[in-house]
KOLMI-757720 format. One record per residue (C-alpha): chain; residue in three letters; x, y, z. Coordinates in steps of 0.25 Angstrom, whole numbers. Example, Ala and Ser with C-alpha at 12.3 -4.5 7.8 and 13.67 -1.06 7.14 Angstrom:
BEGIN
<pt unit="A" code="Ala" x="49" y="-18" z="31"/>
<pt unit="A" code="Ser" x="55" y="-4" z="29"/>
This chain:
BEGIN
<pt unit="A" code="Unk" x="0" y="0" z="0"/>
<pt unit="A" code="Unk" x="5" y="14" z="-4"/>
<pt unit="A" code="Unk" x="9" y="23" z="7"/>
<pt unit="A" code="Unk" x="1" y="32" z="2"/>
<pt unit="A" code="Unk" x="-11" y="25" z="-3"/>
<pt unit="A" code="Unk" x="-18" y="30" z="11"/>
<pt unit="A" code="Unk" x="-18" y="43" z="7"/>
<pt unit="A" code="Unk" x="-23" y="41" z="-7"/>
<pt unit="A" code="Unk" x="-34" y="33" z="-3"/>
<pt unit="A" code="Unk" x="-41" y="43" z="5"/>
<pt unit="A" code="Unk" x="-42" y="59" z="7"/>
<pt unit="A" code="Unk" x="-31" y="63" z="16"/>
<pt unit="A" code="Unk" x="-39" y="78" z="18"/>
<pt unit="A" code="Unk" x="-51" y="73" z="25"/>
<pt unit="A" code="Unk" x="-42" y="64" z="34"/>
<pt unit="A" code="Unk" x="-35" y="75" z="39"/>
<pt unit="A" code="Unk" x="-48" y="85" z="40"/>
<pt unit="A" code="Unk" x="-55" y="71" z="47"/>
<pt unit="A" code="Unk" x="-42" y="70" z="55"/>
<pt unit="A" code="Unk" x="-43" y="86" z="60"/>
<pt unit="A" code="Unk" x="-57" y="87" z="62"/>
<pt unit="A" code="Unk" x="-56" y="73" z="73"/>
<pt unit="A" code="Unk" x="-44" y="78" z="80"/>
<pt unit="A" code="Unk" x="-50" y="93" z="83"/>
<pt unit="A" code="Unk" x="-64" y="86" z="86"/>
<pt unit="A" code="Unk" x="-57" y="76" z="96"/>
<pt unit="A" code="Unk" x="-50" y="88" z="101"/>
<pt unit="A" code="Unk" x="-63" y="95" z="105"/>
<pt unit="A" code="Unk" x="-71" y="83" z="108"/>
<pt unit="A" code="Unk" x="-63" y="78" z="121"/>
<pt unit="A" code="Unk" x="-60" y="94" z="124"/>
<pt unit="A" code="Unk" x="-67" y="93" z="139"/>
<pt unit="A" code="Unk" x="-60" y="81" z="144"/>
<pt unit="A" code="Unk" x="-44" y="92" z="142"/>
<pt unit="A" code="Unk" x="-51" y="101" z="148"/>
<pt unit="A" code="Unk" x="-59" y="94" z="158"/>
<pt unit="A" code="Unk" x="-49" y="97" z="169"/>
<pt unit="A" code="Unk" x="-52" y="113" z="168"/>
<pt unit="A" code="Unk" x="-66" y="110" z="166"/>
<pt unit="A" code="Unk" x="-69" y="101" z="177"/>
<pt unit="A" code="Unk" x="-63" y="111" z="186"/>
<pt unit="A" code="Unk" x="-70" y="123" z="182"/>
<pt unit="A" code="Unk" x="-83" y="116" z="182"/>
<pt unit="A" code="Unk" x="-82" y="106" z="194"/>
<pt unit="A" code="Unk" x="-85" y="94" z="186"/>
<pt unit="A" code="Unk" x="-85" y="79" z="193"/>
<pt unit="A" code="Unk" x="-76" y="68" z="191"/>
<pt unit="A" code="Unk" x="-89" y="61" z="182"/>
<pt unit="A" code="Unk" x="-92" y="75" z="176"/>
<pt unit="A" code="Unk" x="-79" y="76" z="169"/>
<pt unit="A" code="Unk" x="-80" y="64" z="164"/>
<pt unit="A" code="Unk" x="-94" y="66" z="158"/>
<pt unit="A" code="Unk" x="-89" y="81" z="153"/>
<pt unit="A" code="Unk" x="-78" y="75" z="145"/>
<pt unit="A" code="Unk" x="-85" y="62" z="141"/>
<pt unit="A" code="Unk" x="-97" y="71" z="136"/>
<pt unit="A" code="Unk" x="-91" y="75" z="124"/>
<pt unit="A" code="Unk" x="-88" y="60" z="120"/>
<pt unit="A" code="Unk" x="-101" y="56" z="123"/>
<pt unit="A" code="Unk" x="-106" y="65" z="113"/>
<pt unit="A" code="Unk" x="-97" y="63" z="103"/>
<pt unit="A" code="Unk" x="-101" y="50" z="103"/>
<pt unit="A" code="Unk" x="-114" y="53" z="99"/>
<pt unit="A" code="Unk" x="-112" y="64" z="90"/>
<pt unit="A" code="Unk" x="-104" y="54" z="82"/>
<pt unit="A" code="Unk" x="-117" y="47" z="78"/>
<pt unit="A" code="Unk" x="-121" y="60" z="73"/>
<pt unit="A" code="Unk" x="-109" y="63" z="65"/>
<pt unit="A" code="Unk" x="-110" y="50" z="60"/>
<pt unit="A" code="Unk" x="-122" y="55" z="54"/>
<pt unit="A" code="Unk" x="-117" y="67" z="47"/>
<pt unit="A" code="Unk" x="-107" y="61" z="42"/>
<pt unit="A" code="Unk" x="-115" y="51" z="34"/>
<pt unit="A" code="Unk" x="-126" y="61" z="33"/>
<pt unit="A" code="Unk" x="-117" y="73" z="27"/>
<pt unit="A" code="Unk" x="-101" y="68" z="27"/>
<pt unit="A" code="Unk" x="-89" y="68" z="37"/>
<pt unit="A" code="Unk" x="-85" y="82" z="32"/>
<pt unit="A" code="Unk" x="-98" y="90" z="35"/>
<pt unit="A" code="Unk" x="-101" y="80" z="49"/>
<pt unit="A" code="Unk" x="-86" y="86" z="51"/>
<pt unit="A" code="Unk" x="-88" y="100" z="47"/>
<pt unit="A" code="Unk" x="-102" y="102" z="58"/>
<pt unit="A" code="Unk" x="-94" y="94" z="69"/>
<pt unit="A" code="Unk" x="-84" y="105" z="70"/>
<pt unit="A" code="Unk" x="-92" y="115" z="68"/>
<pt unit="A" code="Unk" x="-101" y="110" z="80"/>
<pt unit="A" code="Unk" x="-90" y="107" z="88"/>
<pt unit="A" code="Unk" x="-82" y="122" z="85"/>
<pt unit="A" code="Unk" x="-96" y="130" z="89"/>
<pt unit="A" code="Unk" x="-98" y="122" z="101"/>
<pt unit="A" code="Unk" x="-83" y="125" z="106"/>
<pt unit="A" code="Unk" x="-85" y="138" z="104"/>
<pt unit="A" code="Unk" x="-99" y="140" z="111"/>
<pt unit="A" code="Unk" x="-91" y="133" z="124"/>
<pt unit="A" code="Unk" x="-81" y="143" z="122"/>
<pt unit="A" code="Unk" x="-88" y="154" z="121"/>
<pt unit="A" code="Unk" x="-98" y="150" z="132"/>
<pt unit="A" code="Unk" x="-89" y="142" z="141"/>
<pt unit="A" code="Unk" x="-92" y="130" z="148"/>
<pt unit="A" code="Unk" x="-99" y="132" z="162"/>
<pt unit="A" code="Unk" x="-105" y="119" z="168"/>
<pt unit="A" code="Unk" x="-102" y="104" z="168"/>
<pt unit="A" code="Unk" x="-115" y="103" z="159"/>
<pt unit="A" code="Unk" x="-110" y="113" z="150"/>
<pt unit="A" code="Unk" x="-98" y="104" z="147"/>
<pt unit="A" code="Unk" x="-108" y="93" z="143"/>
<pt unit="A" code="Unk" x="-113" y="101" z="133"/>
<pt unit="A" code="Unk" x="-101" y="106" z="127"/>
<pt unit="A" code="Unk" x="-96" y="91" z="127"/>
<pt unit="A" code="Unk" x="-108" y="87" z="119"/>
<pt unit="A" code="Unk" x="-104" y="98" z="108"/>
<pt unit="A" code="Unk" x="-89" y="91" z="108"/>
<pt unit="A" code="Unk" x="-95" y="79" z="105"/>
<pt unit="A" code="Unk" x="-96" y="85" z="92"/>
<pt unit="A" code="Unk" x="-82" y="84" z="92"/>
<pt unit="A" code="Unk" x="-83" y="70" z="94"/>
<pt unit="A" code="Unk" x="-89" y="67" z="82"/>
<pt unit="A" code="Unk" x="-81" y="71" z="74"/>
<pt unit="A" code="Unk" x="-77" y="57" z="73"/>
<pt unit="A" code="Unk" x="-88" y="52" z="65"/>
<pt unit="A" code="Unk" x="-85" y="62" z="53"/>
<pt unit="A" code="Unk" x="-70" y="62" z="54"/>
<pt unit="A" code="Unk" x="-67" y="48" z="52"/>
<pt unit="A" code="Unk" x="-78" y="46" z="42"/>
<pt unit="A" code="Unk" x="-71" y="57" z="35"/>
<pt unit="A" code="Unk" x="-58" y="50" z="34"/>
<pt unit="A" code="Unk" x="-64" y="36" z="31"/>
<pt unit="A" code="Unk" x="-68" y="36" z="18"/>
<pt unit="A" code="Unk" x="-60" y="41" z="13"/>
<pt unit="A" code="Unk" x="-51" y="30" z="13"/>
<pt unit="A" code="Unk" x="-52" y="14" z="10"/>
<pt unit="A" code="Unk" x="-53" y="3" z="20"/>
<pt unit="A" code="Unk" x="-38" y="0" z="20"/>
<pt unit="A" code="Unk" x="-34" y="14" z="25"/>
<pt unit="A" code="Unk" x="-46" y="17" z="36"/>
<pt unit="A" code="Unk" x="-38" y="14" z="46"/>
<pt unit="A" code="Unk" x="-28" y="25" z="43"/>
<pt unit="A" code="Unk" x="-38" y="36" z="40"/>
<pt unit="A" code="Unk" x="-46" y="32" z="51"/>
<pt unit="A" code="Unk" x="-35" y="33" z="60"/>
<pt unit="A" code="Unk" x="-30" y="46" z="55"/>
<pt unit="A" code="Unk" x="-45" y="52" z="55"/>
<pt unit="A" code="Unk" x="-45" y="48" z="69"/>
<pt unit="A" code="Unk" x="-32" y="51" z="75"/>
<pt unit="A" code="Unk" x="-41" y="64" z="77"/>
<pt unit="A" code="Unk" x="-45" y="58" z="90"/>
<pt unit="A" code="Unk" x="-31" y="65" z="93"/>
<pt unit="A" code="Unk" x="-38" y="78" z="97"/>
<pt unit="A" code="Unk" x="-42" y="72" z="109"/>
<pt unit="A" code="Unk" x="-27" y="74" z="113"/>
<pt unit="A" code="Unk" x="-26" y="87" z="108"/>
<pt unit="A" code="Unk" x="-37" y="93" z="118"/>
<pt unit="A" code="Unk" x="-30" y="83" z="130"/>
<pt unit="A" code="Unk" x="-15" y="91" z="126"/>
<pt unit="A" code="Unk" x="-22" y="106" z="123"/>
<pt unit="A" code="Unk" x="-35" y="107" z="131"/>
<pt unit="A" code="Unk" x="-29" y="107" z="144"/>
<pt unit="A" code="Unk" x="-18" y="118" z="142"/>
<pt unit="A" code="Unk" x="-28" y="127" z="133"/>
<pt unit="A" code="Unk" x="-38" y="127" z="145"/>
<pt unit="A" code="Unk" x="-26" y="128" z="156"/>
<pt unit="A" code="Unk" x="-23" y="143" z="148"/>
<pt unit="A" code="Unk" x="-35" y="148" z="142"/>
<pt unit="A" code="Unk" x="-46" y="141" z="151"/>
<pt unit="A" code="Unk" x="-54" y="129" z="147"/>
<pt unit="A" code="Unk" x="-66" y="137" z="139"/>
<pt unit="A" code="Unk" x="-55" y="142" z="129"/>
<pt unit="A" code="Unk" x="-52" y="129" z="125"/>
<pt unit="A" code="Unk" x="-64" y="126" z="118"/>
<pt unit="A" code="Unk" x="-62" y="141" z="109"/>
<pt unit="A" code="Unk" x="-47" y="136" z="107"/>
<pt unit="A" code="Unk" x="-53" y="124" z="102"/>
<pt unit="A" code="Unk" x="-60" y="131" z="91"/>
<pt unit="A" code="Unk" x="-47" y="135" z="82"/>
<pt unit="A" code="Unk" x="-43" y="121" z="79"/>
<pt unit="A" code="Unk" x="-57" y="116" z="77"/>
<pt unit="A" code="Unk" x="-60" y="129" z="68"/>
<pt unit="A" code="Unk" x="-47" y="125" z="59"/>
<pt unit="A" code="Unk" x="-50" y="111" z="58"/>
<pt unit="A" code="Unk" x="-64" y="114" z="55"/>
<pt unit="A" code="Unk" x="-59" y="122" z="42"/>
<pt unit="A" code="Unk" x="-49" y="110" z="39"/>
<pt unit="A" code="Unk" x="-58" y="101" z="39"/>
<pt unit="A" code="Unk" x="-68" y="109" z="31"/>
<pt unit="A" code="Unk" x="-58" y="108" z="19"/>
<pt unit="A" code="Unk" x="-50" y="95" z="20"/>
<pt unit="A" code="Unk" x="-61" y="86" z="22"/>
<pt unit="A" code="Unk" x="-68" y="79" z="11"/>
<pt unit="A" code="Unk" x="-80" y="70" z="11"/>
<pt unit="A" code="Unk" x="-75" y="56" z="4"/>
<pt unit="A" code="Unk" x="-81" y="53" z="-9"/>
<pt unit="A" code="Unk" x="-86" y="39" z="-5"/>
<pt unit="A" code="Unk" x="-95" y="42" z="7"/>
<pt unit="A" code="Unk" x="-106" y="32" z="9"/>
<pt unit="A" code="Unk" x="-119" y="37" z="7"/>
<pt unit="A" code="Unk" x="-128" y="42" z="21"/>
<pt unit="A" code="Unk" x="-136" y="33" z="29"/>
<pt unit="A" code="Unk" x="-149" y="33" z="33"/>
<pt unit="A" code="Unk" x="-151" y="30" z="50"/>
<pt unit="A" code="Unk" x="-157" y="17" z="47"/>
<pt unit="A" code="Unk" x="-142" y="16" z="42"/>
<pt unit="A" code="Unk" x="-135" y="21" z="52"/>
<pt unit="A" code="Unk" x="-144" y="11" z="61"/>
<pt unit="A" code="Unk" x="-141" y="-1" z="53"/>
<pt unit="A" code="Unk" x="-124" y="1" z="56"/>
<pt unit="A" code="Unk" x="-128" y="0" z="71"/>
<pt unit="A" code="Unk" x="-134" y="-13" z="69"/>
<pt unit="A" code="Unk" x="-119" y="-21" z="65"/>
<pt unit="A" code="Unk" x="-114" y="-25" z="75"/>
<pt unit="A" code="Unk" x="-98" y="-22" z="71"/>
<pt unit="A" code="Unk" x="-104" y="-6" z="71"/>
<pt unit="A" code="Unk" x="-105" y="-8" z="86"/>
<pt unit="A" code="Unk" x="-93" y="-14" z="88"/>
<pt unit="A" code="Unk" x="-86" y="-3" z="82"/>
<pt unit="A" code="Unk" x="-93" y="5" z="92"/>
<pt unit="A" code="Unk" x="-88" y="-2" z="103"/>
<pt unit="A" code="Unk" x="-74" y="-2" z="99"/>
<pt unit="A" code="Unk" x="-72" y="12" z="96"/>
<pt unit="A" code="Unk" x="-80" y="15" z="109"/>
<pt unit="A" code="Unk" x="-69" y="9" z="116"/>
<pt unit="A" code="Unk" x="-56" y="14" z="107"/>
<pt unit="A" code="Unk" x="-62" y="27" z="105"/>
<pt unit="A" code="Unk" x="-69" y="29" z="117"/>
<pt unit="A" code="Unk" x="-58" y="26" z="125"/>
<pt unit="A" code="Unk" x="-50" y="36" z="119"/>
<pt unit="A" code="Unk" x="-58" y="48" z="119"/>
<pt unit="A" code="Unk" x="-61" y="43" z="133"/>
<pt unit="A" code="Unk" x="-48" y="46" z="138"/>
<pt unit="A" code="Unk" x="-46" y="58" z="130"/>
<pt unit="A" code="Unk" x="-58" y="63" z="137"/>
<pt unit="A" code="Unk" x="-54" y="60" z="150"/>
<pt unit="A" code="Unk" x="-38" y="59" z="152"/>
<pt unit="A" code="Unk" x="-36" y="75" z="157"/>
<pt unit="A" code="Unk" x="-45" y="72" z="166"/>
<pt unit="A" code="Unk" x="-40" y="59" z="171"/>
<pt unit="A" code="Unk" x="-26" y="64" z="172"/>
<pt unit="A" code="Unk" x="-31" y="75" z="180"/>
<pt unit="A" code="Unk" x="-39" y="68" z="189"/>
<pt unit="A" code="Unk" x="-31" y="56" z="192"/>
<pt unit="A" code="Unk" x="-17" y="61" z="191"/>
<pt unit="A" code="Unk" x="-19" y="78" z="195"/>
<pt unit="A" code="Unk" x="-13" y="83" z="181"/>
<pt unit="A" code="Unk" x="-17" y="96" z="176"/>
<pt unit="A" code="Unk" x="-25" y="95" z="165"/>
<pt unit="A" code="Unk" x="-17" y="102" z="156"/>
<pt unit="A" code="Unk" x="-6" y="89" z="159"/>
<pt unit="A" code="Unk" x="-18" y="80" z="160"/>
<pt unit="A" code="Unk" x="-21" y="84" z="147"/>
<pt unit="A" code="Unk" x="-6" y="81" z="140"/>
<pt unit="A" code="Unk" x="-7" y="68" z="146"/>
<pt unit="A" code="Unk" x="-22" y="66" z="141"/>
<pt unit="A" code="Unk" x="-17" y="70" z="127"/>
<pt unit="A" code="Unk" x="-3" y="61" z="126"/>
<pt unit="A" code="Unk" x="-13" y="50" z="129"/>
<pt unit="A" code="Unk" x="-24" y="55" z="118"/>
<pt unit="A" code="Unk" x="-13" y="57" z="108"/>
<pt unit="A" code="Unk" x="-9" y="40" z="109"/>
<pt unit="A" code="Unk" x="-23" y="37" z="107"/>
<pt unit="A" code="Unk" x="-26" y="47" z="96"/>
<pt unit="A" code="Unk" x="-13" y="43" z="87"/>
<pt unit="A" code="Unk" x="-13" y="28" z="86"/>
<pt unit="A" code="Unk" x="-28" y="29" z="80"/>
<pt unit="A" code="Unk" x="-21" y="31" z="67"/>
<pt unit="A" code="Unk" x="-11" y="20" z="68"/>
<pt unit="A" code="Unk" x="-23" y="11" z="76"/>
<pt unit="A" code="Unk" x="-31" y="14" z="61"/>
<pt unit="A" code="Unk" x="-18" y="9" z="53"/>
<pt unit="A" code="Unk" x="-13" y="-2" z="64"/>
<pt unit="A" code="Unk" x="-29" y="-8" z="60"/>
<pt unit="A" code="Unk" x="-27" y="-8" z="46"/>
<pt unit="A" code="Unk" x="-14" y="-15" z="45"/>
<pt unit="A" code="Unk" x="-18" y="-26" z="56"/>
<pt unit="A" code="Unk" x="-33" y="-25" z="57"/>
<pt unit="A" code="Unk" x="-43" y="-15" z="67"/>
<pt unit="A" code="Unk" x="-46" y="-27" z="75"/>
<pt unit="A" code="Unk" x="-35" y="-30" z="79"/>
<pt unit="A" code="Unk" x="-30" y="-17" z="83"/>
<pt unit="A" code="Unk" x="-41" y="-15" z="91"/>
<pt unit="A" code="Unk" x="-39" y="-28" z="99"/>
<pt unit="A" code="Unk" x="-26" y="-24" z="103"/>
<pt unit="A" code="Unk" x="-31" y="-9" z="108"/>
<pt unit="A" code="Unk" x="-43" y="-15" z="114"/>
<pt unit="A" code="Unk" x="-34" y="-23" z="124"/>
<pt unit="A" code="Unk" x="-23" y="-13" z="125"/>
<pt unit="A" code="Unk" x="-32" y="0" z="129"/>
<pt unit="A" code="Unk" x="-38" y="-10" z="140"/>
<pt unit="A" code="Unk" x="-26" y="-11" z="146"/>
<pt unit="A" code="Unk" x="-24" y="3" z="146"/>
<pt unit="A" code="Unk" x="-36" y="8" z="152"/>
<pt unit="A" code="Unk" x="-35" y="-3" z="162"/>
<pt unit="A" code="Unk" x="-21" y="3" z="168"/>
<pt unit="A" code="Unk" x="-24" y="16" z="167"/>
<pt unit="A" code="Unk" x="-38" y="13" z="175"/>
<pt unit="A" code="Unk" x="-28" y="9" z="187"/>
<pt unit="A" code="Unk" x="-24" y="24" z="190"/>
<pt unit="A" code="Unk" x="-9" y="24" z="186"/>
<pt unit="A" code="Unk" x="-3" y="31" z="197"/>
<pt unit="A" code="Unk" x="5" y="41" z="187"/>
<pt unit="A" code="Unk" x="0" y="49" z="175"/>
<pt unit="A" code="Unk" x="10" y="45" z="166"/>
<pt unit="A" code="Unk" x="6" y="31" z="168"/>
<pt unit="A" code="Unk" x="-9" y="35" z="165"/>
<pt unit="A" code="Unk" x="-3" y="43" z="153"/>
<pt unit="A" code="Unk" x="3" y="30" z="147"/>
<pt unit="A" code="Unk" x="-9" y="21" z="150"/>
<pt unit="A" code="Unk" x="-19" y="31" z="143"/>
<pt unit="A" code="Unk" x="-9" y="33" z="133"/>
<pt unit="A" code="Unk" x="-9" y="18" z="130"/>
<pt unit="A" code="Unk" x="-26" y="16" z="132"/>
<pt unit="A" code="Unk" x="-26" y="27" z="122"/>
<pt unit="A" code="Unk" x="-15" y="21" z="111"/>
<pt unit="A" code="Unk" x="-25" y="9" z="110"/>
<pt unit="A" code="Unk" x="-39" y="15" z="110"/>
<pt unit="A" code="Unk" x="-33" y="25" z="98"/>
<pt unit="A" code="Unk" x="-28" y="13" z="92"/>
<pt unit="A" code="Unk" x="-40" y="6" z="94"/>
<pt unit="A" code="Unk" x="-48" y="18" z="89"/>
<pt unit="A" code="Unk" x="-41" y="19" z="75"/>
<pt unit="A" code="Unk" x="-44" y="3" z="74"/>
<pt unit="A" code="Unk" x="-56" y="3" z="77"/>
<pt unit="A" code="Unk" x="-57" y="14" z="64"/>
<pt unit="A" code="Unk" x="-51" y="5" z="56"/>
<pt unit="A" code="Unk" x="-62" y="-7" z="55"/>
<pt unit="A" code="Unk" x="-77" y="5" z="57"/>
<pt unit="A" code="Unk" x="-72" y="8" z="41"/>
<pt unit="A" code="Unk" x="-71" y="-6" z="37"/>
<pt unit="A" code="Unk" x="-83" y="-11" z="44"/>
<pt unit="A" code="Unk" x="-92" y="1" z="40"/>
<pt unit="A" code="Unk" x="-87" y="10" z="29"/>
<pt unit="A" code="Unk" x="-99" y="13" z="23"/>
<pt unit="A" code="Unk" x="-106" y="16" z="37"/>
<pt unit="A" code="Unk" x="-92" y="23" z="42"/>
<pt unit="A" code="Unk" x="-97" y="37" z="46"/>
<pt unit="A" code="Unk" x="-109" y="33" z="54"/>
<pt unit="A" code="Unk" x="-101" y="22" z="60"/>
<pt unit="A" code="Unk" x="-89" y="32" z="64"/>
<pt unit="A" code="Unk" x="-101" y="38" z="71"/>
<pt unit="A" code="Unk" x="-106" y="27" z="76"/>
<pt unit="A" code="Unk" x="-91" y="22" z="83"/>
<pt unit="A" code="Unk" x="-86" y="36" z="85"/>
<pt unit="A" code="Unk" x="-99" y="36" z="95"/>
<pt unit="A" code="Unk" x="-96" y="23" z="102"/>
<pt unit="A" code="Unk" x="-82" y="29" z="104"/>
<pt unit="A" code="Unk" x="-87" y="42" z="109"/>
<pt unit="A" code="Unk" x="-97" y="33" z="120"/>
<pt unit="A" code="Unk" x="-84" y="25" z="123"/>
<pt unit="A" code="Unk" x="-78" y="38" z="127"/>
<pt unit="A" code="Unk" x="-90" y="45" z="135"/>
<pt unit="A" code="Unk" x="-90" y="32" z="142"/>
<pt unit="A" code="Unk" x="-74" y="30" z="145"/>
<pt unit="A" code="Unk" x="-74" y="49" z="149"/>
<pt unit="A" code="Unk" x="-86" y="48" z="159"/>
<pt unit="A" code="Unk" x="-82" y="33" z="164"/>
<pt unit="A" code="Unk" x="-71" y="41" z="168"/>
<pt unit="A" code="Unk" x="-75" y="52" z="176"/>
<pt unit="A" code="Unk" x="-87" y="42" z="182"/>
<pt unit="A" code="Unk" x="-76" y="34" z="188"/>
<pt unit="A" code="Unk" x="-69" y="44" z="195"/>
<pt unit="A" code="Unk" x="-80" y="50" z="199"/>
<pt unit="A" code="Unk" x="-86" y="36" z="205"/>
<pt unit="A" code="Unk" x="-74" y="28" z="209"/>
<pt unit="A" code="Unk" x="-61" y="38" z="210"/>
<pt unit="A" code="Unk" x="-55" y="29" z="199"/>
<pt unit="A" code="Unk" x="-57" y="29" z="185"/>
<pt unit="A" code="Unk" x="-51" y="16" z="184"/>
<pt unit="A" code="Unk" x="-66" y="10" z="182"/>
<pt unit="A" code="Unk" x="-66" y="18" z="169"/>
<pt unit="A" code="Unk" x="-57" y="14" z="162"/>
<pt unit="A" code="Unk" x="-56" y="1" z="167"/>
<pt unit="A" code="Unk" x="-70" y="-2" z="161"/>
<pt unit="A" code="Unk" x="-65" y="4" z="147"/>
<pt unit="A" code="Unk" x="-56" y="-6" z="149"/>
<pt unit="A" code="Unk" x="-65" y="-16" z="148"/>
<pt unit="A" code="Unk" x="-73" y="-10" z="136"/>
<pt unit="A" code="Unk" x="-59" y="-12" z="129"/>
<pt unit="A" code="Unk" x="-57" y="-26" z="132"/>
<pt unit="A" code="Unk" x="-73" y="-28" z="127"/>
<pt unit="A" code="Unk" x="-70" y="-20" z="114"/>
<pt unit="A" code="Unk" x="-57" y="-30" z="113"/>
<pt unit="A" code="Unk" x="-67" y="-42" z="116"/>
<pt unit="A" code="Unk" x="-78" y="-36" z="106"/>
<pt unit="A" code="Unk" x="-70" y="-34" z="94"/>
<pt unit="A" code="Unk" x="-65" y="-49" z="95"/>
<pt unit="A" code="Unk" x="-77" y="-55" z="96"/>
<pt unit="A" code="Unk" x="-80" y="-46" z="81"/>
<pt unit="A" code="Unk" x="-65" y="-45" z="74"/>
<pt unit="A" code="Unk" x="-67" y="-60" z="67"/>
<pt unit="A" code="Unk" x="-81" y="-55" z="60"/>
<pt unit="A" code="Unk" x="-74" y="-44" z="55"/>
<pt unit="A" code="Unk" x="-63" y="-49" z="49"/>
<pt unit="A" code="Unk" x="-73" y="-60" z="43"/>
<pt unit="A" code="Unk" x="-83" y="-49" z="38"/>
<pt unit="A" code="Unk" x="-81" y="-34" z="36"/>
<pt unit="A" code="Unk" x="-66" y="-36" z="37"/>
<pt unit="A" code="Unk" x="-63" y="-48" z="30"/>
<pt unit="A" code="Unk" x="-50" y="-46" z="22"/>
<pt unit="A" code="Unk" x="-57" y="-47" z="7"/>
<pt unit="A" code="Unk" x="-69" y="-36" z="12"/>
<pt unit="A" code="Unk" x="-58" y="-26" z="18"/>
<pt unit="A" code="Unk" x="-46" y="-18" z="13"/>
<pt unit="A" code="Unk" x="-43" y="-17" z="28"/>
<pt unit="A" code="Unk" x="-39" y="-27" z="41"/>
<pt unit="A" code="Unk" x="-49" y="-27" z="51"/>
């Protein structure tokens, strides 16, 4: 195969546009957990209520994901795109503006990023098709290395609102999105070879097969893990160790960084041996790392490393489980990103306010991550008990260009 052959084979404009438009979203969708520390403070929220403020905005992500999953089959990935930011931009600014008074307040505000979080189901269809069966892992991978802005507001968000208070964050935030937003505007391009929208009796019918809710199931562990943690972290370093958030957040972001990295090179490790496999092996792995981490590591640094390692294989995991949803359900792709991007975002909403709950219940959040944990290893069991019909059906070798 030509070393270049991936290029040619797809529309590397719209990748990178589908790239920027996930990464600035991801940036602003986990926004309140960076700056949760401040705003805690100021607003003399509970243990449980910080976890419900920063699991709030995943929650609804995870809904409006459904929705954008509509629009994108409805209108295309690039118009779904286009509203999303624009949504998103208007409500920063009405919160910067206005300021954020009250824990409800915070609620609201999160429900608006969830906005944010949809972005998800228009970006990665937006990559997808463009490109054939043998390369979706890669631009799968790359569309959703954008999950790395969930690091940028761990490593930025903190310091910004340490100088100019927590409230001018959400107006600093409008210069990236503003430029990304014209970006995206002119690179991205609708591919020519779009399927055709459905009707809801359609959208209906992919929830009666069975593998769509595998899928679900999968990425609500990979994923939601992920944007979990990236919720959750400054707090959690804050509260466990006593780091101020502004260190809190660096350590938040090196461990957000690990996880948003390897998504690429879990899409390309897939190809070359195969999603299901891969995931196997980060199933197991991320189970071990959430179950150290769970114990309470009497230094930071040793958390640090065990997050950092739980974080390597849910990313991992997540570009894996990207590479076998195009294969499985091309046709279907944009309502089933929606779909599996929800399940993720419910993962998430579960593993942020599990969190908080724990702490606030047991003085521990070892129970919270030990029962995600658990949700690993039954992800691991699940997807052996369906990896030999898959590679008998969908995936048999004379049906697909791709390993599964």
């Amino acid at each position: 195969m030509k070393k270049d052959a991936f290029l040619e084979s797809g529309h590397t404009p719209s990748l990178l546009a589908a790239f920027l438009y996930f990464d600035l979203a991801f940036m602003v969708w986990v926004l309140l957990g960076p700056l949760g520390v401040g705003i805690a403070k100021d607003l003399a929220l509970s243990h449980s209520q910080k976890g419900l403020m920063v699991a709030t905005p995943v929650l609804a992500g995870a809904v409006l994901r459904l929705v954008m999953g509509v629009l994108v089959d409805k209108l295309s990935p690039r118009t779904a795109g286009l509203i999303g930011q624009v949504v998103v931009i208007a409500a920063l600014a009405v919160a910067w503006l206005r300021g954020v008074h009250s824990f409800d307040e915070t609620l609201v505000l999160g429900c608006f990023l969830g906005v944010a979080g949809a972005s998800f189901a228009a970006a990665l269809p937006l990559a997808s098709r463009w490109y054939p069966p043998q390369h979706q892992g890669k631009a799968m991978g790359i569309a959703g290395a954008g999950n790395s802005g969930t690091a940028l507001a761990a490593l930025f968000a903190p310091g910004l609102a340490a100088a100019f208070g927590w409230t001018n964050v959400f107006g600093l935030a409008l210069i990236p999105l503003s430029i990304v937003l014209v970006l995206f505007f002119f690179l991205a391009k609708d591919a020519p070879n779009a399927p055709p929208p459905k009707t809801t009796a359609e959208y209906l019918a992919v929830l009666k097969d069975p593998d769509a809710w595998w899928f679900m199931f999968f990425y609500g562990v990979t994923f939601g893990g992920f944007v979990g943690l990236s919720s959750s972290l400054v707090i959690y370093f804050n509260t466990q160790y006593g780091l101020d958030a502004k260190t809190a957040g660096y350590y938040t972001a090196a461990c957000v960084f690990a996880g948003s990295a390897v998504r690429p090179i879990g899409g390309m490790v897939s190809d070359r041996i195969g999603g299901v496999r891969a995931l196997s092996v980060m199933y197991i792995l991320a189970a071990a790392f959430l179950t150290i981490v769970s114990v309470g590591l009497s230094a930071p640094w040793m958390a640090l490393l065990g997050f950092a390692g739980a974080m390597l294989c849910l990313g991992t995991g997540n570009g894996a489980v990207f590479q076998l949803v195009p294969q499985r359900f091309r046709k279907e792709i944009g309502v089933m990103t929606g779909l599996v991007g929800a399940a993720g975002g419910v993962g998430g909403f579960y593993l942020a306010s599990s969190l908080g709950y724990a702490r606030q219940l047991t003085g521990s959040y070892q129970v919270g991550f030990l029962i995600f944990a658990g949700l690993a290893l039954a992800a691991l069991a699940g997807l052996s008990r369906v990896k030999t019909r898959w590679r008998t059906t969908w995936g048999a070798a004379h049906l697909s260009g791709a390993r599964i």
